[in-house]
LUMKOL-492102 format. One record per residue (C-alpha): residue number from 1; z, x, y. Coordinates in Angstrom, 1 decimal, always signed. Example, Ala and Ser with C-alpha at 12.3 -4.5 7.8 and 13.67 -1.06 7.14 Angstrom:
r n=1; Z=+7.8; X=+12.3; Y=-4.5 $
r n=2; Z=+7.1; X=+13.7; Y=-1.1 $
! end
This chain:
r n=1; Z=+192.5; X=+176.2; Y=+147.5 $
r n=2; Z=+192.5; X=+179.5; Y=+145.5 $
r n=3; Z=+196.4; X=+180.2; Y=+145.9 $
r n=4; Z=+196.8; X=+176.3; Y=+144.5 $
r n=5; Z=+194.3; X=+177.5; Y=+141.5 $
r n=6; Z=+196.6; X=+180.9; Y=+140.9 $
r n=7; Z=+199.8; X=+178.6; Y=+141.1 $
r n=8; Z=+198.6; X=+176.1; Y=+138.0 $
r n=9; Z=+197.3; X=+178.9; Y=+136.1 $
r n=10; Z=+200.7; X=+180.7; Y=+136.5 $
r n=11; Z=+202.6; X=+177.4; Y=+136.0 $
r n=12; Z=+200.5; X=+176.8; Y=+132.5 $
r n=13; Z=+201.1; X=+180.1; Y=+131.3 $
r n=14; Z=+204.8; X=+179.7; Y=+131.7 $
r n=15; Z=+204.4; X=+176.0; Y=+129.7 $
r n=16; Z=+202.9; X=+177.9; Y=+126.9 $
r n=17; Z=+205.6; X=+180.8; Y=+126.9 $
r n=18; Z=+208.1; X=+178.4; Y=+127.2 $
r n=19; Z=+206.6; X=+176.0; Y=+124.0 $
r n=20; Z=+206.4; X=+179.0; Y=+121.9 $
r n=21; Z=+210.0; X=+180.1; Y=+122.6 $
r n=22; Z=+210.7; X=+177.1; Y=+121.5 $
r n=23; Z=+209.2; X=+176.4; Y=+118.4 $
r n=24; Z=+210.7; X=+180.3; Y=+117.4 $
r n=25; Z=+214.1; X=+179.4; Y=+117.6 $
r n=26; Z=+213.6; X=+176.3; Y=+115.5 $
r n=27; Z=+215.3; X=+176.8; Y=+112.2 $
r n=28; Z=+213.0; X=+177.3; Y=+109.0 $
r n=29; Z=+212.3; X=+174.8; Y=+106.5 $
r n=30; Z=+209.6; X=+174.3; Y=+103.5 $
r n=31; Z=+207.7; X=+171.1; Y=+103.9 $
r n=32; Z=+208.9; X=+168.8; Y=+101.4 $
r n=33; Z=+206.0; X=+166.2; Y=+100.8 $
r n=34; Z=+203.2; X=+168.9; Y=+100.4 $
r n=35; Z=+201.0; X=+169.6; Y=+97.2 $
r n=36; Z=+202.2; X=+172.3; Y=+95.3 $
r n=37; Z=+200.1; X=+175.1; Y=+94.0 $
r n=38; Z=+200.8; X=+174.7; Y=+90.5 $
r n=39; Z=+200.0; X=+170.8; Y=+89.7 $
r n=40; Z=+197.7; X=+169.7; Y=+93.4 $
r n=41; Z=+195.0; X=+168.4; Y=+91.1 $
r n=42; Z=+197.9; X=+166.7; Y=+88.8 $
r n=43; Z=+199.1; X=+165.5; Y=+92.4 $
r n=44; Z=+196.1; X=+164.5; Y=+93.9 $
r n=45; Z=+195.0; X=+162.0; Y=+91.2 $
r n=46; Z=+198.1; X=+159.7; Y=+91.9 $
r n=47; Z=+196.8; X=+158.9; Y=+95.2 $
r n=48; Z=+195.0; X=+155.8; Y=+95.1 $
r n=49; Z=+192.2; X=+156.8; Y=+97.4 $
r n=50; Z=+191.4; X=+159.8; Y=+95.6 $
r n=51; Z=+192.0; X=+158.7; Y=+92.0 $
r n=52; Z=+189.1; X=+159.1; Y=+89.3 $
r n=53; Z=+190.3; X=+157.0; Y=+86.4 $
r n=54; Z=+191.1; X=+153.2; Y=+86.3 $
r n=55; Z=+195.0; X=+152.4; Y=+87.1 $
r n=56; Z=+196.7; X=+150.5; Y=+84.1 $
r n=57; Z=+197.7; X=+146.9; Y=+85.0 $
r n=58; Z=+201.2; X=+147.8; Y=+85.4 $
r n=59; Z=+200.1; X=+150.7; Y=+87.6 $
r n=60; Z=+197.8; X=+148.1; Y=+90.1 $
r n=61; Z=+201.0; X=+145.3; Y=+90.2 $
r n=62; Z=+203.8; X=+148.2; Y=+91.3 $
r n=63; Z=+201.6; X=+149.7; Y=+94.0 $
r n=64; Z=+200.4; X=+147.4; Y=+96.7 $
r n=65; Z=+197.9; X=+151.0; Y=+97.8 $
r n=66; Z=+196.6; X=+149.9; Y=+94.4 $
r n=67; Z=+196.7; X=+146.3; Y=+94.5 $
r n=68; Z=+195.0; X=+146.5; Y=+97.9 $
r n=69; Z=+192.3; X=+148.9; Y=+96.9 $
r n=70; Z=+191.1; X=+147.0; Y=+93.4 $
r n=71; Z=+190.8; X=+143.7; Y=+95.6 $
r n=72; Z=+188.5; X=+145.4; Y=+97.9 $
r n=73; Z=+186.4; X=+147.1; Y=+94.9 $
r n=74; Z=+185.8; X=+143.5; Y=+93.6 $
r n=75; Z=+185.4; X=+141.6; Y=+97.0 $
r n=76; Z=+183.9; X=+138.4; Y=+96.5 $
r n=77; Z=+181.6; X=+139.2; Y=+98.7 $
r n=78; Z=+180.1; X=+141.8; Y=+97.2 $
r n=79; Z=+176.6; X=+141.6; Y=+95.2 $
r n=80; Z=+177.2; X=+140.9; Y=+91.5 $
r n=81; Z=+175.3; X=+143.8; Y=+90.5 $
r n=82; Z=+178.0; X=+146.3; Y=+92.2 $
r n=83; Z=+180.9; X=+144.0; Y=+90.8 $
r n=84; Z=+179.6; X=+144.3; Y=+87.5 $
r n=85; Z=+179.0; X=+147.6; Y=+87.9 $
r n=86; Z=+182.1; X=+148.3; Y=+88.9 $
r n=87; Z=+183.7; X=+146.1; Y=+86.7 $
r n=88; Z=+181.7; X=+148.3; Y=+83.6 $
r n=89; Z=+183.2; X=+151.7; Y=+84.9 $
r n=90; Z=+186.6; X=+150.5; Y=+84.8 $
r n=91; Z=+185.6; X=+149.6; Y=+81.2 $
r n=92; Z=+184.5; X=+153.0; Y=+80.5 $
r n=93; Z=+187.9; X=+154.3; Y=+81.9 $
r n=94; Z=+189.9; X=+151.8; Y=+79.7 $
r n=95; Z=+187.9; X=+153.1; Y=+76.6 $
r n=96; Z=+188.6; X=+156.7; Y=+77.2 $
r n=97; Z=+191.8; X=+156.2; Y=+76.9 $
r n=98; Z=+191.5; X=+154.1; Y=+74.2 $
r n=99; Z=+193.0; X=+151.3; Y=+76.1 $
r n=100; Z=+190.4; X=+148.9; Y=+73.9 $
r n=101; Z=+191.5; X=+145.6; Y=+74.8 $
r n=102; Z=+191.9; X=+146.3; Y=+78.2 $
r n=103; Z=+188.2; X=+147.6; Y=+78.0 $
r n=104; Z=+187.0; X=+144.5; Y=+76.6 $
r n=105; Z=+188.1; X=+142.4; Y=+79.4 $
r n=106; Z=+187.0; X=+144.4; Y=+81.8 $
r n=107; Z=+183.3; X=+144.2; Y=+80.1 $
r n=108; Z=+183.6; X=+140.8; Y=+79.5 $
r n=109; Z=+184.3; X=+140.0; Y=+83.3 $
r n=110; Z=+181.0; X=+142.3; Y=+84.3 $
r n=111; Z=+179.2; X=+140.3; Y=+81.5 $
r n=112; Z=+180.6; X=+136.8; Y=+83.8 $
r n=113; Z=+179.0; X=+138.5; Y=+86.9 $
r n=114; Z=+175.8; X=+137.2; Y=+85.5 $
r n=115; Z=+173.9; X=+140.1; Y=+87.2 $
r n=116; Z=+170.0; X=+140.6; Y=+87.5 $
r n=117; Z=+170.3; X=+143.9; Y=+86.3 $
r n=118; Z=+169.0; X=+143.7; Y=+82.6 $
r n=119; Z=+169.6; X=+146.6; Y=+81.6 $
r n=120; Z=+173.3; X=+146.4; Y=+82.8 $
r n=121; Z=+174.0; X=+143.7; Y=+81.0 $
r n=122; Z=+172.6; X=+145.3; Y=+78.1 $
r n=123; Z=+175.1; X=+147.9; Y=+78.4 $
r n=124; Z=+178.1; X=+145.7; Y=+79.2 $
r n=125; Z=+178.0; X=+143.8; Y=+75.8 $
r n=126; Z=+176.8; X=+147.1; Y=+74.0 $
r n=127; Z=+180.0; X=+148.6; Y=+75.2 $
r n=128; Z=+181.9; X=+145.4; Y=+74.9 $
r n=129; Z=+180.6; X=+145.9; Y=+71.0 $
r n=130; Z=+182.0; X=+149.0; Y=+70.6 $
r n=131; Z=+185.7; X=+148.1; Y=+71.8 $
r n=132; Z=+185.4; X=+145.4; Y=+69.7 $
r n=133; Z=+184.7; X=+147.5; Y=+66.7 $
r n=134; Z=+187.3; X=+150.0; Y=+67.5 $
r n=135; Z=+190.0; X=+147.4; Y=+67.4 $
r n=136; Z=+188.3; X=+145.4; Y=+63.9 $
r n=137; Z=+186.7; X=+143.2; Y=+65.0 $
r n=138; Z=+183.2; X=+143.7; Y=+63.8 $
r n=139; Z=+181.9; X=+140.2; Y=+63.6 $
r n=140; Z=+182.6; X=+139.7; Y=+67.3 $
r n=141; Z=+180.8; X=+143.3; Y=+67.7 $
r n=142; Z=+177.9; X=+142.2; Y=+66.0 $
r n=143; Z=+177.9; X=+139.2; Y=+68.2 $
r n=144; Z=+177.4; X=+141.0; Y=+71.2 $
r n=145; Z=+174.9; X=+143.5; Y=+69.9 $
r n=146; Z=+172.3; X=+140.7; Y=+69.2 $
r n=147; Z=+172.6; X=+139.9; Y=+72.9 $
r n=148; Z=+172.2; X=+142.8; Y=+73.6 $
r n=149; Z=+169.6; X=+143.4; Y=+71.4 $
r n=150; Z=+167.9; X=+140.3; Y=+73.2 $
r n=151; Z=+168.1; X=+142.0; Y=+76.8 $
r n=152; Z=+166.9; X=+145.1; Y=+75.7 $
r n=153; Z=+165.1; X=+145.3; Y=+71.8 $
r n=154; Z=+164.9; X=+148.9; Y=+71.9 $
r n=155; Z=+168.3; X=+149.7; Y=+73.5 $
r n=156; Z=+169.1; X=+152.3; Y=+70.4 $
r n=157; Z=+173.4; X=+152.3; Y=+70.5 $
r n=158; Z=+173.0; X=+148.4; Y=+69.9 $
r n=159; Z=+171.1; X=+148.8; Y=+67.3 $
r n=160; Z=+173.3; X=+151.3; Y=+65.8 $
r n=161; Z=+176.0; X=+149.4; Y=+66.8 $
r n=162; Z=+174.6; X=+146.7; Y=+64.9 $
r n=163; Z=+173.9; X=+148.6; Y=+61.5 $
r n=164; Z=+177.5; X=+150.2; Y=+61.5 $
r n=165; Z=+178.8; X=+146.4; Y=+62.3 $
r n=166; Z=+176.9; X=+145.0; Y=+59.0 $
r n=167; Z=+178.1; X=+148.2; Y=+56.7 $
r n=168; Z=+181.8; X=+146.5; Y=+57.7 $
r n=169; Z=+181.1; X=+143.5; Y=+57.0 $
r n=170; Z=+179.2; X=+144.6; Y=+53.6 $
r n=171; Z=+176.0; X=+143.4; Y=+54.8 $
r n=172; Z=+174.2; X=+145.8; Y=+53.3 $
r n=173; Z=+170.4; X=+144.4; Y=+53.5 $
r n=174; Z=+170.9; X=+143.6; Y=+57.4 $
r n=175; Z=+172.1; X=+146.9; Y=+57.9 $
r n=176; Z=+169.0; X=+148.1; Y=+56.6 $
r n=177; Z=+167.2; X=+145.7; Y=+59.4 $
r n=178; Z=+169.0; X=+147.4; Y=+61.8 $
r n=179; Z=+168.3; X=+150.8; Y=+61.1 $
r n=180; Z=+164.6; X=+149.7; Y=+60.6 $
r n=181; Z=+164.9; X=+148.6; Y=+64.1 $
r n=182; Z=+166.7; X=+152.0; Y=+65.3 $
r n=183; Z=+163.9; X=+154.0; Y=+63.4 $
r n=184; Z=+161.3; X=+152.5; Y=+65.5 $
r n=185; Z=+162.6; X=+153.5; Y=+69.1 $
r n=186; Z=+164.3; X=+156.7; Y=+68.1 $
r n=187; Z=+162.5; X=+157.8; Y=+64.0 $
r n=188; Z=+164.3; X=+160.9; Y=+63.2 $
r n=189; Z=+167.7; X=+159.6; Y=+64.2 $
r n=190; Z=+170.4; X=+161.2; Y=+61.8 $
r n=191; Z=+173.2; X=+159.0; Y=+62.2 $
r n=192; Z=+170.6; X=+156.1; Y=+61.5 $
r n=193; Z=+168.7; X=+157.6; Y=+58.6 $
r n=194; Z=+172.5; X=+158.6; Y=+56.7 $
r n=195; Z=+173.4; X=+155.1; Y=+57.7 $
r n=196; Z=+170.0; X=+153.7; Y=+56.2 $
r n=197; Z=+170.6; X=+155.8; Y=+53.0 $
r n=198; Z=+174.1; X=+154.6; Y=+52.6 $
r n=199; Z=+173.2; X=+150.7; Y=+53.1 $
r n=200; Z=+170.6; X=+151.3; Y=+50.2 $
r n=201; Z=+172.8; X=+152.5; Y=+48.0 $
r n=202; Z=+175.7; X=+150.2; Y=+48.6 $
r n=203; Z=+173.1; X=+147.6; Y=+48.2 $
r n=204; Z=+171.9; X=+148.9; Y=+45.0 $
r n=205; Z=+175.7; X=+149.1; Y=+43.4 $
r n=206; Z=+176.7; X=+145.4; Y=+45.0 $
r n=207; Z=+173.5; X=+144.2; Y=+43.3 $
r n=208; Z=+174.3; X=+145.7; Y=+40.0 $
r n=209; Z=+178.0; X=+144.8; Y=+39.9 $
r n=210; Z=+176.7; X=+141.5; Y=+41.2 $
r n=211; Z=+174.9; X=+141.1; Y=+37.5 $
r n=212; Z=+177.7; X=+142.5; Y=+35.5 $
r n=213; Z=+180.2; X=+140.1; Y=+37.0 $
r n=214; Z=+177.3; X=+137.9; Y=+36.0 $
r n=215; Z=+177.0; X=+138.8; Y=+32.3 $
r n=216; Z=+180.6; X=+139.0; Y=+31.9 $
r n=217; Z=+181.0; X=+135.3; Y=+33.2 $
r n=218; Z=+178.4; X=+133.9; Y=+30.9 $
r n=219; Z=+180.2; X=+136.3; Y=+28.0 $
r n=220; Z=+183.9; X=+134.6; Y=+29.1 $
r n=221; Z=+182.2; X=+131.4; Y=+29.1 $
r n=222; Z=+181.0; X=+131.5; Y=+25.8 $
r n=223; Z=+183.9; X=+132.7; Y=+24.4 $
r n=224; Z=+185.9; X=+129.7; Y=+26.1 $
r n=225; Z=+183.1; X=+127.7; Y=+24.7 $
r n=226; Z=+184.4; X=+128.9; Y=+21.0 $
r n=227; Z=+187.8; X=+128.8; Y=+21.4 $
r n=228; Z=+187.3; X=+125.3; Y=+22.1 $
r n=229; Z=+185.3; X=+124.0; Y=+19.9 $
r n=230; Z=+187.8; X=+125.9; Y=+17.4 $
r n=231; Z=+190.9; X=+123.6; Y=+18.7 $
r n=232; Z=+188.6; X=+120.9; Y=+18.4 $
r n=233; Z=+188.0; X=+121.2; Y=+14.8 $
r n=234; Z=+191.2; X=+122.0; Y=+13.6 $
r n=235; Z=+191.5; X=+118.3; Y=+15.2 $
r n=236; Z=+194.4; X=+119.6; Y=+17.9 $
r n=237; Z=+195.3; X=+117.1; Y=+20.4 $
r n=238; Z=+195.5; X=+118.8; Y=+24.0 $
r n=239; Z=+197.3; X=+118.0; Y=+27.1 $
r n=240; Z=+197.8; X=+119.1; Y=+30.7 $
r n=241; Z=+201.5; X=+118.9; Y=+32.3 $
r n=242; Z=+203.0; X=+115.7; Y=+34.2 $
r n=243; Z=+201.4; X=+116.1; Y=+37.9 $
r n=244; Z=+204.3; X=+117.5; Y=+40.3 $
r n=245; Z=+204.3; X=+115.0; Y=+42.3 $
r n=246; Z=+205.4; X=+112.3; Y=+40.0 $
r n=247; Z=+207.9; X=+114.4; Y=+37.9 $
r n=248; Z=+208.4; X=+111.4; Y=+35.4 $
r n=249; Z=+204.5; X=+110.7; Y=+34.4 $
r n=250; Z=+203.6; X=+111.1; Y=+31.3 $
r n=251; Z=+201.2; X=+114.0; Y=+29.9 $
r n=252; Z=+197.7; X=+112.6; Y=+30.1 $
r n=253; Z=+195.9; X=+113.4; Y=+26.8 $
r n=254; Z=+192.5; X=+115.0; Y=+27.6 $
r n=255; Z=+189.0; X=+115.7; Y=+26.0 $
r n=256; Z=+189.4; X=+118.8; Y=+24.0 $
r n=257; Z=+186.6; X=+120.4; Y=+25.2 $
r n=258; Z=+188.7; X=+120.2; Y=+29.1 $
r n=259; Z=+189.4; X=+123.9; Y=+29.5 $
r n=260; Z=+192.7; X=+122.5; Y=+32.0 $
r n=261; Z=+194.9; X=+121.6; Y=+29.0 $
r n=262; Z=+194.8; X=+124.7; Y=+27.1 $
r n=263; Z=+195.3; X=+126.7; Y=+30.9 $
r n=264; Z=+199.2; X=+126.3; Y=+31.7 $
r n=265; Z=+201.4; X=+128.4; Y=+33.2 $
r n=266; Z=+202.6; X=+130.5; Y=+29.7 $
r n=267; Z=+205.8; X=+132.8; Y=+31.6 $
r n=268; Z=+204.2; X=+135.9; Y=+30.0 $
r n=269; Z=+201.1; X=+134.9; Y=+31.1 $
r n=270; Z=+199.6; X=+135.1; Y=+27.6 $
r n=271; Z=+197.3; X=+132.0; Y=+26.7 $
r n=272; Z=+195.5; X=+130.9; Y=+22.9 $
r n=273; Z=+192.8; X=+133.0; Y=+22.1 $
r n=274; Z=+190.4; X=+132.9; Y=+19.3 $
r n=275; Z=+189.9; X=+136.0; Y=+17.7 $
r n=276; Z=+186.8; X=+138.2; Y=+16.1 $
r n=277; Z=+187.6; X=+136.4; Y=+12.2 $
r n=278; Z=+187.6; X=+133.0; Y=+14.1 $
r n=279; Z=+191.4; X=+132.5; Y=+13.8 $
r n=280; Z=+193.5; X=+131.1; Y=+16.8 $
r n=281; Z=+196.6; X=+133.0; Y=+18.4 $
r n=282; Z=+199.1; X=+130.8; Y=+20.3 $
r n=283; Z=+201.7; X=+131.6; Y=+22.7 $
r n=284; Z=+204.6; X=+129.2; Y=+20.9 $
r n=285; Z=+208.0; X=+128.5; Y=+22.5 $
r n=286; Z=+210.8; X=+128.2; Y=+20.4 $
r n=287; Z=+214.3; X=+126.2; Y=+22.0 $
r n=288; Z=+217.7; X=+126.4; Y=+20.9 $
r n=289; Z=+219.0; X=+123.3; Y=+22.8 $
r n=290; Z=+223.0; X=+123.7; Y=+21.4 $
r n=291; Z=+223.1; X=+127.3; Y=+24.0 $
r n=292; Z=+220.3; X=+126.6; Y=+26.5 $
r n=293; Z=+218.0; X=+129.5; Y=+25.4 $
r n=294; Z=+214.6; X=+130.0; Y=+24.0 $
r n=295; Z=+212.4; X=+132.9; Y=+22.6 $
r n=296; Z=+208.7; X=+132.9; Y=+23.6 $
r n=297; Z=+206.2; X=+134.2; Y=+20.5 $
r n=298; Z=+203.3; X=+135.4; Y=+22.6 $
r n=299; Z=+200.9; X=+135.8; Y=+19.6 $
r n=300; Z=+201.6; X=+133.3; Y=+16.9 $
r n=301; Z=+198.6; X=+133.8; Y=+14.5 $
r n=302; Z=+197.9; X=+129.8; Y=+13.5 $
r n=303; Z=+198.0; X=+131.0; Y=+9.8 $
r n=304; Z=+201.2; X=+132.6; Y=+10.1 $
r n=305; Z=+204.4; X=+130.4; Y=+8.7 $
r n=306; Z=+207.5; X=+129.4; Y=+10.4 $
r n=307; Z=+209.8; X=+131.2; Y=+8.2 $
r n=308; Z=+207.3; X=+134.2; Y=+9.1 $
r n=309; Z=+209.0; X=+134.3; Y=+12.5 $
r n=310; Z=+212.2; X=+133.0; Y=+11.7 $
r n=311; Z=+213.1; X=+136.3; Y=+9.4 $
r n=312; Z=+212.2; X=+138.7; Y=+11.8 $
r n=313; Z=+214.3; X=+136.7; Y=+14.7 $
r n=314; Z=+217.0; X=+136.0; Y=+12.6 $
r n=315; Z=+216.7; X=+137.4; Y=+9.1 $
r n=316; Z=+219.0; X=+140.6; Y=+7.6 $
r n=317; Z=+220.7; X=+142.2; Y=+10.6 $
r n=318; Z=+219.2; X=+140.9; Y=+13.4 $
r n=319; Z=+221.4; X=+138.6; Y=+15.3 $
r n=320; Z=+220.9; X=+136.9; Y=+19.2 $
r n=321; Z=+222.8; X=+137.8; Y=+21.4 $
r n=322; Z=+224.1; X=+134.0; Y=+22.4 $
r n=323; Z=+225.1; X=+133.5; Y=+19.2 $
r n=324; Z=+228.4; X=+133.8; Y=+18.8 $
r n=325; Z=+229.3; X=+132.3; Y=+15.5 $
r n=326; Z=+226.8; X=+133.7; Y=+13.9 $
r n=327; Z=+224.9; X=+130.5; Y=+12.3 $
r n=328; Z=+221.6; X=+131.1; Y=+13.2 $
r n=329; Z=+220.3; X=+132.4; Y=+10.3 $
r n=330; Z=+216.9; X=+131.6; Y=+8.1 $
r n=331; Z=+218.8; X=+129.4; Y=+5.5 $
r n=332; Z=+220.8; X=+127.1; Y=+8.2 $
r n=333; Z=+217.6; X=+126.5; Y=+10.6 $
r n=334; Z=+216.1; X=+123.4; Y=+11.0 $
r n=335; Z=+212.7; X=+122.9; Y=+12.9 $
r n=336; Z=+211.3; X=+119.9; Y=+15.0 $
r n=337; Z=+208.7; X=+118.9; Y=+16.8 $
r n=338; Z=+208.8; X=+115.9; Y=+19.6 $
r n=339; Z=+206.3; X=+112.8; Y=+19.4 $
r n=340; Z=+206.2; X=+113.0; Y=+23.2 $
r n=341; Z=+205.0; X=+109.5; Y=+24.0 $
r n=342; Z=+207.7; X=+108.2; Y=+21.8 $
r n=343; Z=+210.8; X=+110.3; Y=+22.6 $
r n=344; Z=+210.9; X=+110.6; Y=+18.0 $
r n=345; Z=+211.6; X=+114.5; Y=+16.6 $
r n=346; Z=+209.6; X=+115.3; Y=+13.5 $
r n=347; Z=+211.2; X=+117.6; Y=+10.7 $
r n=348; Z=+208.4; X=+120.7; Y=+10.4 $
r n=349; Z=+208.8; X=+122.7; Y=+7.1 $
r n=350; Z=+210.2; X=+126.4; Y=+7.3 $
r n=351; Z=+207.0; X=+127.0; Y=+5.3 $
r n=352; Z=+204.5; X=+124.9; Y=+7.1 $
r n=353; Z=+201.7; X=+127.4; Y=+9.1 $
r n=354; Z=+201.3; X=+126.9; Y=+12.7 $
r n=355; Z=+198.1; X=+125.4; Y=+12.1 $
r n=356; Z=+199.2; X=+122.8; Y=+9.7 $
r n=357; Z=+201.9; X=+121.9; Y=+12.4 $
r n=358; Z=+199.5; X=+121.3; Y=+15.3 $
r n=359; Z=+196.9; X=+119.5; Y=+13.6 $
r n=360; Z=+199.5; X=+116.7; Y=+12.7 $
r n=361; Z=+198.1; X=+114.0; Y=+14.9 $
r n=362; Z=+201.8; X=+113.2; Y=+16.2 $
r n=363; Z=+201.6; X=+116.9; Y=+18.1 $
r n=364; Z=+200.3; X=+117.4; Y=+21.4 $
r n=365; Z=+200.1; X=+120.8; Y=+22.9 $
r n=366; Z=+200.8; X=+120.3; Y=+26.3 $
r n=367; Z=+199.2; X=+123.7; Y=+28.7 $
r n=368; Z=+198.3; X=+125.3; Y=+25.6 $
r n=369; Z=+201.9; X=+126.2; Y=+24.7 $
r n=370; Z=+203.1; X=+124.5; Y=+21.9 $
r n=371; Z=+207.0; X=+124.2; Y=+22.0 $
r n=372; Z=+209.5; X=+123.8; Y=+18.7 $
r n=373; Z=+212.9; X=+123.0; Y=+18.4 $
r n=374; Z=+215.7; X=+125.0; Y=+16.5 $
r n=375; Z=+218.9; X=+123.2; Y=+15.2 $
r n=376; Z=+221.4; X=+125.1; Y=+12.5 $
r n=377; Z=+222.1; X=+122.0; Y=+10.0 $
r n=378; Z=+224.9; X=+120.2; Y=+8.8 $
r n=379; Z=+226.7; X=+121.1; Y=+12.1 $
r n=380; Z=+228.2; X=+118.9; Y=+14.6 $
r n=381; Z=+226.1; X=+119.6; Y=+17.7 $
r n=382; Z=+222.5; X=+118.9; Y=+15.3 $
r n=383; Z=+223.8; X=+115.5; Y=+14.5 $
r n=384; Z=+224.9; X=+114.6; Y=+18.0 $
r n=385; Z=+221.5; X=+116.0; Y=+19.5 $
r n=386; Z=+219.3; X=+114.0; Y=+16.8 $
r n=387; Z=+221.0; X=+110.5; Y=+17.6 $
r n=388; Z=+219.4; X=+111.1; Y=+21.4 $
r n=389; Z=+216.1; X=+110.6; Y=+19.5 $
r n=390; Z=+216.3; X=+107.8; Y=+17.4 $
r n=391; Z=+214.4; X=+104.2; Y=+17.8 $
! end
């Protein structure tokens, strides 16, 4: 028996010899797929047992590890307190990385857990809150807030949450609530009292701009009020345009005192005013039908003569650029109005004022821009144009 115990002790020792003889003559090569030195941590984290953060969608749908190891972290069978739990971490992880949409759903799906943990679900809408406000959207923030506001009253980052929501929104006065509320649970808060002082103030300059914009209204309305009853007694007939719709109505005469018919669209954008002396201004158009062309007077003081305008368009040197004959001049002009409801031009004298013109109770001003036109007489074209007007 002990010869048979020395024989399998020499026989093991010349396994071993013969094992590491062996392995020395194998040739030497560096281990491809180990961790390296520099970057093992870097390394490390892109295994999906051992990672820290929350994969990326992309990430989870090109790695079936991944896939296999998120369906296991929410198993249905799991209480909902750990899936929402779980379901709030990846949040946290999405929000880091300012991934805030991503964070949002992940919230929102801990908030569907429906969990007894109160205070949980207090933080899954607080958080939910803040993604919400990072992306914009602070009315939805402020949604979630009051809830959970509701689980927990004296969760403090809601109710800061809440106050910075209402400063977006301009809410001033509730954002004063909500820092009321915050003052309570936490009263020396800085970020609460500086957002307290600001809501104040901006409450204090939206309520005075508010009764500026008030007093300047009731000023405007007043002087719209004047202006008129100025139109009115100067016995000016008024008018709105044709409605789009029905390009071939006619203009409907309306009550002077309807602020609509003096309110057209002027091009220039200038409109009758009356001024400090009580005298009216009118943007006037005048139309030169033989070319096409018209000159807009912005500021035609009513007292002001046609020939007033005429001279400086047309007088000395001064020539328009369309006019290549050079006929439009103050002594060959002719001026007419149109009876609109008629389809009749009336003859208006060179040294007729503006407001002489317009109180004729053939003229009606349609949008506040009375129109004029301009023919050069005794020519072939002012003839022709005048027989389209005749009964």
């Amino acid at each position: 028996m002990a010869a048979s115990r020395e024989d399998a002790e020499e026989l093991a020792k010349r396994l071993d010899q013969q094992l590491d003889d062996y392995i020395d003559k194998l040739p030497r090569t560096k281990y491809k797929d180990g961790l390296s030195e520099e970057n093992w941590r870097e390394e490390i984290e892109q295994i999906p047992a051992f990672m820290t953060t929350a994969p990326t969608e992309d990430e989870i749908a090109n790695n079936p590890t991944l896939a296999a190891l998120q369906a296991i972290k929410h198993e249905e069978t799991a209480p909902p307190e750990e899936k929402a739990a779980n379901f709030k971490e990846d949040g946290n992880d999405y929000f880091k990385k300012k991934k805030y949409k991503q964070a949002i759903i992940a919230y929102t799906e801990g908030i569907k857990q429906k969990c007894s943990d109160v205070k949980l679900n207090a933080i899954l809408f607080t958080n939910r809150a803040a993604a919400q406000f990072y992306i914009g959207n602070y009315r939805s923030s402020l949604n979630d807030v009051k809830e959970a506001k509701k689980l927990k009253p004296d969760h403090l980052k809601a109710l800061i949450r809440g106050a910075e929501c209402c400063m977006k929104l301009s809410n001033f006065e509730e954002a004063m609530t909500w820092c009321d509320e915050a003052l309570k649970v936490s009263p020396s808060e800085k970020k609460v009292l500086d957002i307290r002082a600001k809501a104040d103030k901006e409450k204090r300059t939206a309520e005075r701009d508010k009764r500026k914009q008030k007093v300047a209204e009731k000023k405007e309305k007043a002087k719209q009020e004047a202006l008129i009853a100025a139109i009115k007694a100067r016995k000016i007939t008024l008018a709105s345009p044709p409605v789009p719709e029905d390009p071939d109505a006619e203009p409907s005469t309306q009550d002077p005192l309807s602020l609509s018919s003096i309110e057209g669209s002027v091009p220039t954008g200038h409109k009758v005013y009356l001024d400090d002396s009580g005298v009216l201004h009118w943007p006037v158009l005048f139309m030169y039908p033989e070319y096409g062309q018209t000159d807009m007077i912005n500021d035609f003081n009513e007292n002001d003569r046609f020939i007033d305008h005429v001279n400086v368009m047309f007088g000395g040197d001064s020539v328009a650029p369309w006019d290549e004959e050079r006929t439009y001049k103050p002594e060959n002009l002719e001026i007419y109005f149109e009876e609109m409801d008629k389809r009749v031009l009336h003859s208006v004298s060179m040294n007729a004022t503006l407001a002489e013109t317009l109180s004729d109770p053939r003229y009606l001003v349609v949008a506040g821009n009375p129109h004029f036109i301009l023919l050069v007489s005794q020519t072939q074209f002012r003839d022709e144009y005048l027989k389209k007007f005749t009964n």
